[in-house]
C-alpha positions in Angstrom: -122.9 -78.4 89.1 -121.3 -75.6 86.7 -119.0 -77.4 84.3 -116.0 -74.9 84.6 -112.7 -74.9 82.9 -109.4 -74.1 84.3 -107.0 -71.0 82.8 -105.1 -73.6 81.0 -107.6 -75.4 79.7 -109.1 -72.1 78.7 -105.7 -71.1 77.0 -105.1 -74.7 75.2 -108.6 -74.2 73.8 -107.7 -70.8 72.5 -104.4 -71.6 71.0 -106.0 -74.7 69.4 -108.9 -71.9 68.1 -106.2 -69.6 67.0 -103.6 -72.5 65.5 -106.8 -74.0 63.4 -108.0 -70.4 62.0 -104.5 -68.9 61.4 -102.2 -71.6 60.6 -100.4 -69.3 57.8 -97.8 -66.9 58.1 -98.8 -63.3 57.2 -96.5 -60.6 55.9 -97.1 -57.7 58.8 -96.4 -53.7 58.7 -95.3 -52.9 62.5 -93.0 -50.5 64.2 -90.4 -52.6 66.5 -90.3 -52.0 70.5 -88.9 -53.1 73.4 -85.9 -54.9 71.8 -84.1 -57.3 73.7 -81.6 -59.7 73.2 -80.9 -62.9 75.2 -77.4 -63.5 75.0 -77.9 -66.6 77.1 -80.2 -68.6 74.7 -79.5 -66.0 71.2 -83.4 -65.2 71.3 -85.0 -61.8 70.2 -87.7 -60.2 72.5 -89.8 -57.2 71.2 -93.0 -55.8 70.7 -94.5 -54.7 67.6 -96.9 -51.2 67.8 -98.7 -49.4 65.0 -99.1 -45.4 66.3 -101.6 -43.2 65.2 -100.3 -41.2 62.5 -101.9 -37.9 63.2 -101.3 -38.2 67.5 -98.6 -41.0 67.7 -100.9 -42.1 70.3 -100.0 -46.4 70.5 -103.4 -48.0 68.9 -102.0 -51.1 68.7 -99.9 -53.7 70.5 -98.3 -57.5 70.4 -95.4 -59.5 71.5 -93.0 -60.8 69.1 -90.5 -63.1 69.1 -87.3 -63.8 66.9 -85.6 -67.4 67.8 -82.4 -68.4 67.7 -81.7 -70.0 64.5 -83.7 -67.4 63.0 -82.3 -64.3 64.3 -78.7 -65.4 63.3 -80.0 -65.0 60.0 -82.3 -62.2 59.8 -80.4 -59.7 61.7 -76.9 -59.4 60.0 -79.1 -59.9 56.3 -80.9 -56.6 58.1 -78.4 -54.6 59.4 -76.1 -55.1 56.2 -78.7 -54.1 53.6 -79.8 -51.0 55.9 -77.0 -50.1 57.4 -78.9 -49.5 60.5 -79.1 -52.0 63.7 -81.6 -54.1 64.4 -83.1 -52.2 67.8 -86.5 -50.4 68.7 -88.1 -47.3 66.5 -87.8 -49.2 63.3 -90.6 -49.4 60.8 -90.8 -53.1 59.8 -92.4 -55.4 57.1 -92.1 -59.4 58.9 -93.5 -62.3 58.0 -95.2 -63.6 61.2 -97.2 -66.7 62.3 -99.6 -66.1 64.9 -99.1 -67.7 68.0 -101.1 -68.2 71.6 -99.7 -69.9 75.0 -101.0 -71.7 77.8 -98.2 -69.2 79.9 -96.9 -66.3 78.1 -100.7 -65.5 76.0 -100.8 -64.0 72.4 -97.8 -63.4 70.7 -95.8 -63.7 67.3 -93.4 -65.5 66.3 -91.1 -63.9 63.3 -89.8 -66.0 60.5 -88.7 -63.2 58.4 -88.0 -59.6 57.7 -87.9 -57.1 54.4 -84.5 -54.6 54.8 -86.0 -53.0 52.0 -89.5 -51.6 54.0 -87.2 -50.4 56.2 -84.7 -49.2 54.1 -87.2 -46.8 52.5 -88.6 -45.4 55.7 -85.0 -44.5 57.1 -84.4 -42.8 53.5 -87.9 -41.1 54.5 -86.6 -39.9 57.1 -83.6 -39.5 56.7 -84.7 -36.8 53.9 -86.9 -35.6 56.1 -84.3 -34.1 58.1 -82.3 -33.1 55.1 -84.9 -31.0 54.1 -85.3 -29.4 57.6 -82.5 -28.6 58.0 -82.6 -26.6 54.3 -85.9 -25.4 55.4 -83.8 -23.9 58.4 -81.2 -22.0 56.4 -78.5 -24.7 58.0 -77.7 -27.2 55.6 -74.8 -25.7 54.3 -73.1 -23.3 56.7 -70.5 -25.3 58.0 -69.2 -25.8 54.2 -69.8 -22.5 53.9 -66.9 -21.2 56.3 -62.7 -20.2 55.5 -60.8 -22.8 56.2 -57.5 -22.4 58.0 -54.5 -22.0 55.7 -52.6 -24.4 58.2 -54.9 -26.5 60.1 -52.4 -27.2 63.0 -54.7 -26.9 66.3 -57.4 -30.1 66.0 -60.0 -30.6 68.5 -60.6 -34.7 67.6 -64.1 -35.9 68.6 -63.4 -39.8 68.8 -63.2 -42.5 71.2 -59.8 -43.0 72.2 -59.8 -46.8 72.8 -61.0 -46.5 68.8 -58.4 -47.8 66.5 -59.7 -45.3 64.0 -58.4 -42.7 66.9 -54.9 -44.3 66.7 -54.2 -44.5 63.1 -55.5 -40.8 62.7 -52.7 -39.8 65.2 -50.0 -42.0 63.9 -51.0 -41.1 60.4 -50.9 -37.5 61.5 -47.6 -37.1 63.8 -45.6 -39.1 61.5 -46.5 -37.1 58.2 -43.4 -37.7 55.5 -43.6 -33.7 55.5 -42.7 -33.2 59.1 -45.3 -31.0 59.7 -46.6 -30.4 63.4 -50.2 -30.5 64.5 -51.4 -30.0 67.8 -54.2 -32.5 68.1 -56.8 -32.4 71.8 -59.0 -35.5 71.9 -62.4 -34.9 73.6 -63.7 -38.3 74.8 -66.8 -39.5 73.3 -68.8 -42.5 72.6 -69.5 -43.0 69.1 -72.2 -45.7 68.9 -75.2 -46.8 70.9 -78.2 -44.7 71.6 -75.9 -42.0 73.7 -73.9 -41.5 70.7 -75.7 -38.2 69.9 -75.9 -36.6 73.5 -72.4 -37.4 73.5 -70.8 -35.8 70.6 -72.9 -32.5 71.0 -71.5 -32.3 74.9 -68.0 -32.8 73.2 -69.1 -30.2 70.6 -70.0 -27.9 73.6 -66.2 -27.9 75.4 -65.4 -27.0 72.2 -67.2 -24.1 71.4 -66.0 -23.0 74.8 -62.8 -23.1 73.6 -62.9 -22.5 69.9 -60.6 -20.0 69.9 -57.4 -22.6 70.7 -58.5 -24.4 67.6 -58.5 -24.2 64.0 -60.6 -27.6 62.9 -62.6 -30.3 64.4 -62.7 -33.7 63.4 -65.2 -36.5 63.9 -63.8 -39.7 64.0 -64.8 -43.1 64.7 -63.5 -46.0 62.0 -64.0 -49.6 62.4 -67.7 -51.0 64.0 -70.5 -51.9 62.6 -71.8 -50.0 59.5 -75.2 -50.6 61.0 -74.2 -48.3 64.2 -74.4 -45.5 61.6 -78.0 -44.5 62.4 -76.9 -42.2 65.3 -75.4 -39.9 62.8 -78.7 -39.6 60.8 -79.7 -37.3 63.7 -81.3 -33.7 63.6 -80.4 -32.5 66.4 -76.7 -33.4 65.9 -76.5 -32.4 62.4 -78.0 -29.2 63.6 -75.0 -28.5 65.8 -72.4 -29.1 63.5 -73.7 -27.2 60.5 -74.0 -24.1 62.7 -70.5 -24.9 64.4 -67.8 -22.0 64.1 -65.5 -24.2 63.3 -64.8 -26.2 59.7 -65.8 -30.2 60.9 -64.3 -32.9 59.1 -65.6 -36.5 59.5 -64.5 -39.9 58.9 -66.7 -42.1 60.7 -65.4 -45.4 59.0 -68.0 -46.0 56.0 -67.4 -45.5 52.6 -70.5 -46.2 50.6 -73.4 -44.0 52.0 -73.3 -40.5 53.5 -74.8 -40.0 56.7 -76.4 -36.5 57.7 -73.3 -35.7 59.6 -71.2 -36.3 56.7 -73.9 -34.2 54.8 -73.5 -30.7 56.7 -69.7 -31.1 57.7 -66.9 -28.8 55.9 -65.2 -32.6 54.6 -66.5 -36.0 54.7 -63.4 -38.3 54.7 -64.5 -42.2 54.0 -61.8 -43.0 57.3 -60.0 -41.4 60.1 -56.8 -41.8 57.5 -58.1 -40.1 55.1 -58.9 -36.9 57.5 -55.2 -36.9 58.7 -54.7 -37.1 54.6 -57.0 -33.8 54.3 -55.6 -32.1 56.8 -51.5 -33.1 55.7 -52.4 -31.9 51.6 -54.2 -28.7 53.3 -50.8 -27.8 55.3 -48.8 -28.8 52.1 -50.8 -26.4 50.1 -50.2 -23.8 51.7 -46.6 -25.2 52.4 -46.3 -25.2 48.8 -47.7 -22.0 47.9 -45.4 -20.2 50.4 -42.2 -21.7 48.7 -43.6 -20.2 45.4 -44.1 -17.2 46.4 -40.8 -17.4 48.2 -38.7 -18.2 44.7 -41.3 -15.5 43.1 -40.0 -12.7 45.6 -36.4 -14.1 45.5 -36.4 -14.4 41.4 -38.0 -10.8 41.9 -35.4 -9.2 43.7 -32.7 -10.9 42.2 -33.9 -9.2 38.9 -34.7 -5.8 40.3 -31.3 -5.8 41.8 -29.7 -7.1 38.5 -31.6 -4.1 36.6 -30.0 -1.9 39.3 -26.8 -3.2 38.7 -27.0 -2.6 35.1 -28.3 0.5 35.7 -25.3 1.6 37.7 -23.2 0.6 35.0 -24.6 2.7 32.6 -24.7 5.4 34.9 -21.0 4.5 35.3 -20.1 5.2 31.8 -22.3 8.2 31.6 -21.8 10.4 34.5 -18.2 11.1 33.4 -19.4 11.9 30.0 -22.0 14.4 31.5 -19.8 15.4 33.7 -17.0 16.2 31.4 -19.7 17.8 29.2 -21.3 19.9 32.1 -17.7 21.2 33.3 -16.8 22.2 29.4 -20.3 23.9 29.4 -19.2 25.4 32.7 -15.9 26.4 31.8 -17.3 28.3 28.9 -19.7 29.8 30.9 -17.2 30.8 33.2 -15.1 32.1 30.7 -17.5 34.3 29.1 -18.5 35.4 32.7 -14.8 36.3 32.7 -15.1 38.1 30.0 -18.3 39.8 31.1 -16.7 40.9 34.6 -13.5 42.3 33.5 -15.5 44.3 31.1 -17.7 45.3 33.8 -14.8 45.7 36.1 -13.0 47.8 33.4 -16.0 50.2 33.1 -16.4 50.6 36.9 -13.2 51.7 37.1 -13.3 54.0 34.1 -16.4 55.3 35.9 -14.8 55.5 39.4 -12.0 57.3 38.1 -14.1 59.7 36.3 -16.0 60.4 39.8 -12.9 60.7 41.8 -11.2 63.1 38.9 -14.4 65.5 39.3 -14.4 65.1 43.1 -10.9 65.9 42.9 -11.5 68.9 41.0 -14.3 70.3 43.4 -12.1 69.8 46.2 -9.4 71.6 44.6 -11.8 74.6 44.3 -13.5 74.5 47.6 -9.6 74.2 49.0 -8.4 77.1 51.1 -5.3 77.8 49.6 -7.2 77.7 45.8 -9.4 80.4 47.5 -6.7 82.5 49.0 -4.9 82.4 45.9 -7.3 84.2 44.3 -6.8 87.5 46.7 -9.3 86.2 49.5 -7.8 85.7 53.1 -8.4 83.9 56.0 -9.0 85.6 60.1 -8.4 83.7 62.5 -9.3 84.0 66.5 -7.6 81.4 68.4 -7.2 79.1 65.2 -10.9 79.9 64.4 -12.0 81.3 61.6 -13.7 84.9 62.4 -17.0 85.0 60.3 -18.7 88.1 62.5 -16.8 90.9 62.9 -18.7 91.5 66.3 -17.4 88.5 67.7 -14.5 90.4 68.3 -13.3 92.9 71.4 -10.1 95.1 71.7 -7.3 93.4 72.8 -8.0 90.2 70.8 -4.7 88.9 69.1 -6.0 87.5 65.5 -3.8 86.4 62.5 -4.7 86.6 59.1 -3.9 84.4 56.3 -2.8 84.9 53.1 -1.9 83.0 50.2 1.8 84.0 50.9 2.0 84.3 54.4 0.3 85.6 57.2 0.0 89.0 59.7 -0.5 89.5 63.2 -2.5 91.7 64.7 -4.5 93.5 68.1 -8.2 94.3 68.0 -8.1 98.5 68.7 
């Protein structure tokens, strides 16, 4: 008869094997998968991979396990030193013991973690997609645009059961300045693994719209610094540098910058401190206005008082030129008088002259002159009688002399 063994028996030999040869804990390099978390009993669930660097092809795989009393400890020590949560995708350095059961097979079971592993792999890559984006020509075009004189109209990227949300807004409407913003929330969740879909949808309504708006702002305050990882994205990043519009974010941290806060127009350490940007922005400009306001005023008020005295001095000097221009005038006029009653003299001299000589030539063209001088005048029907042919017997015809005159018939 075959001496066979049962599956447990087989199992219970296997984990006495492995519990005799590996009865250490050894300090493993893994990526995490698969994380789950029971909230009934407070037990981790996850498998560990190693990918092949060059493919990413999955060469290697085991169960893991984080207990209770242990995962209290490790995962807020985590989270805290990396600022990142404690989920799947996460390049780890655990201490593990290696485990096999009857039930659930080959497995490990972690007793502790190194932030610091991971730490330096998220800087990796986190500079890794620093430098793509510079390799892209994108880091620094959102920083790179005007920013409104009066930032009034503010598409808000938050959550708006956030209290980060709320204090933005109250800090915002009730400014000590009185000044009035028009802000338009766009919903969005900002943290968990949709974080990034979510804010680049919101970004798109936007863009739709950009022209209704002058700024965006990304807000999210409180949570958990370690929910921060989901603005160390690319693809996000990538959007916002390349937006139209300046971004300003205040996502709630105030020690580390994420990639988001990177490429944006402002970081702001909270949702406060953007409504604070966006208040000293409009005061600027508020105050630059009243300078130039008193310049233009203290301007006109001394080009009109230069005016004034200008008048005044015109006042007192007019009459003096005037005076002076009417004695230069009055001379002038004399001496024009002076001028025209000599000319006036000699064109009368001259006229009498002409009218003494006319006189004269009339007085020897005149008939009588010319009768007096033995000459006589006939006459034919008041007509003088130049041809002596123009006349027929009968004709009566007088003729003139300078005493008298004769009548006589044509024989």
């Amino acid at each position: 008869m075959i001496n066979a063994l049962s599956l447990s028996q087989l199992n219970r030999l296997i984990s006495e094997v492995v519990k005799e040869n590996f009865p250490e804990t050894y300090w493993l390099i893994a990526e995490t998968s698969d994380v789950r978390v029971n909230h009934s009993n407070g037990h981790c669930y996850l498998e560990f991979i190693e990918k092949n660097e060059s493919t990413g092809a999955v060469i290697a795989k085991a169960r893991g396990y984080i207990w209770n009393n242990t995962f209290r400890m490790i995962k807020p020590y985590f989270e805290e030193t990396t600022k990142q949560s404690f989920t799947s995708g996460l390049k780890t350095l655990v201490r593990v013991g290696i485990d096999f059961h009857e039930l659930y097979g080959y497995g490990l079971t972690v007793y502790d973690i190194d932030p610091t592993y991971t730490l330096g792999d998220l800087q990796r890559k986190r500079q890794e997609i620093i430098n793509r984006l510079e390799e892209d020509g994108i880091l620094t075009m959102n920083k790179e645009l005007d920013f409104p004189s009066i930032p009034q109209r503010i598409a808000i990227i938050s959550s708006p059961t956030a209290a980060g949300y709320e204090d933005f807004s109250e800090h915002l409407s009730n400014n000590k300045y009185g000044f009035v913003f028009y802000p338009k929330l766009f919903p969005t969740l900002m943290q968990g693994e949709q974080t990034e879909s979510s804010v680049i949808k919101a970004l798109d309504k936007i863009y739709q719209h950009q022209d209704a708006f002058d700024v965006v702002a990304i807000i999210r305050g409180g949570g958990a610094t370690s929910d921060l990882s989901s603005f160390d994205s690319y693809l996000l990043a990538a959007n916002c540098a390349q937006f139209p519009l300046p971004i300003i974010t205040g996502i709630g941290h105030e020690r580390d910058d994420t990639v988001l806060d990177i490429v944006a127009y402002h970081r702001a350490k909270t949702p406060t401190a953007v409504a604070d940007f966006l208040i000293e922005n409009t005061e600027e400009t508020c105050n630059e206005l009243m300078d130039l306001e008193d310049s233009i005023i203290s301007g006109t008020t001394q080009i009109l008082n230069q005016a004034n005295q200008n008048l005044q001095n015109l006042s007192i000097r007019i009459p003096n030129a005037a005076l002076s221009l009417l004695e230069k005038q009055f001379a002038g006029l004399e001496l024009y008088k002076v001028r025209l009653q000599h000319a006036v003299k000699n064109r009368l001299n001259e006229a009498e002259s002409q009218l003494k000589e006319k006189e004269a030539f009339i007085k020897l063209s005149s008939p009588e002159y010319i009768l007096a001088k033995g000459y006589s005048i006939t006459l034919k029907n008041g007509k003088a009688v130049k041809n002596a042919a123009d006349l027929k017997c009968g004709d009566r015809i007088s003729t003139k002399l300078s005493k008298g005159e004769i009548q006589s018939i044509v024989e």
